[in-house]
Structures are given as structure tokens and as C-alpha cells.
C-alpha positions as CSV (number, residue, x, y, z in Angstrom):
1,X,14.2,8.1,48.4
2,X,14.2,5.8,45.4
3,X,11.3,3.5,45.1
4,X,10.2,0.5,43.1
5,X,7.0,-0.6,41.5
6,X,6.7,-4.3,40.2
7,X,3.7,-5.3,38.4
8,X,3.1,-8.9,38.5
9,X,0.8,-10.2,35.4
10,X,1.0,-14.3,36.0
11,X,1.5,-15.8,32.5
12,X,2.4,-12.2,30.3
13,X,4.8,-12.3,28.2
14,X,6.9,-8.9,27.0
15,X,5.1,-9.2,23.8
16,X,1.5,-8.6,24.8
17,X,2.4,-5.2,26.2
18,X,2.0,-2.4,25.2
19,X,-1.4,-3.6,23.8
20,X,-3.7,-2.2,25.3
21,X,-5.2,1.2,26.4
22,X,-3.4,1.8,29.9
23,X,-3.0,5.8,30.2
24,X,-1.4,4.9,34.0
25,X,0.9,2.2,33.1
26,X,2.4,3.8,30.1
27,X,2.9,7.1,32.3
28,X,4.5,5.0,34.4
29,X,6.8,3.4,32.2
30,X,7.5,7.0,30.3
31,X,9.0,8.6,33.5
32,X,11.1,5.3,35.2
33,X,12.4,1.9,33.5
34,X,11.2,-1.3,32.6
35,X,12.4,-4.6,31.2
36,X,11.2,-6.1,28.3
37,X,14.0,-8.9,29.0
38,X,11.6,-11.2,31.2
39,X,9.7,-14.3,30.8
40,X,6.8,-15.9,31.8
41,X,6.7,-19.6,33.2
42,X,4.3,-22.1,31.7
43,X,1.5,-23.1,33.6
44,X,1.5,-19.6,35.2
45,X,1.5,-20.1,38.9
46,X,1.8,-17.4,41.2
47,X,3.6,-18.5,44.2
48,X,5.8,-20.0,41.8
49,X,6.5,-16.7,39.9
50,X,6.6,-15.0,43.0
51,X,9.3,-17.6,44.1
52,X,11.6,-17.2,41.0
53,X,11.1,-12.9,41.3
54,X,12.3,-13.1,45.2
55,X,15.2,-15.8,44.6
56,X,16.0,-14.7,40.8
57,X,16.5,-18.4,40.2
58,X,14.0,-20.3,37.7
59,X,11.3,-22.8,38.9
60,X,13.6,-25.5,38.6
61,X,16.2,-24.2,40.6
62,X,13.9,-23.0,44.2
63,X,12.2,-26.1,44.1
64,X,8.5,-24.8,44.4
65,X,6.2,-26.4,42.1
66,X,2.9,-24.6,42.5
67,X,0.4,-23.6,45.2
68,X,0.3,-26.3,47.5
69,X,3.1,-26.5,50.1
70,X,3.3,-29.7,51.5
71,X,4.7,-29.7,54.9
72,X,6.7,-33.2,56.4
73,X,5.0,-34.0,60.3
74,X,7.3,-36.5,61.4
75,X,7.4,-39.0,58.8
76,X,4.7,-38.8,57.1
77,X,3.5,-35.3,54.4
């Protein structure tokens, strides 16, 4: 069975790994893959991040702007 792990930082960029002391995470990444090719989206918001990893589109392609969902009953949000 092949599995995936995705660690979800809001707001880290590729360059701040690798930083820090994180004995897990590194034996992680030194037996599977990783991408240093991503990028975080400024202001970090995680519904929003969470939107663009599940649709691979960019914030300003899925529409959702941040936490808040605003939902239309009848005519009036």
C-alpha cells in the first residue's frame, strides 16, 4: 500500500526548512520525497491553503478568501 504524509505549516516557505532540529521530519524526508517547489500565500490562512492544496488552483482561482464562509439565505448573506 503506498501512503502519503502532508505536513501543513500555514505561512512556511521552502527556505526556512531544514532549519531546525527535527530528527523525525528529516527521517522522514531521507526515506520518501518532498518538494521544495511550493509556496506559501500571504496572509497565511488555513482554510484558504487548505483550499488551494485540495483544488491545486491558487487563492484567486477557488474563490475562498479566508475563514469565514458566508452563506446566502434567500436574499440576504
Amino acid at each position: 500500500m503506498r501512503r502519503a504524509l502532508l505536513i501543513v505549516c500555514d505561512g512556511l516557505g521552502s527556505d526556512w526548512l531544514g532549519r531546525g532540529y527535527t530528527p523525525a521530519i528529516d527521517g522522514l524526508l531521507a526515506s520518501g520525497r518532498r518538494s521544495a517547489d511550493h509556496r506559501a500565500v500571504f496572509p497565511s490562512v488555513t482554510r484558504v491553503s487548505a483550499a488551494s492544496i485540495a483544488t491545486g488552483c491558487y487563492p484567486g482561482s477557488h474563490g475562498l478568501q479566508g475563514n469565514q464562509v458566508a452563506l446566502l439565505e434567500g436574499d440576504r448573506w
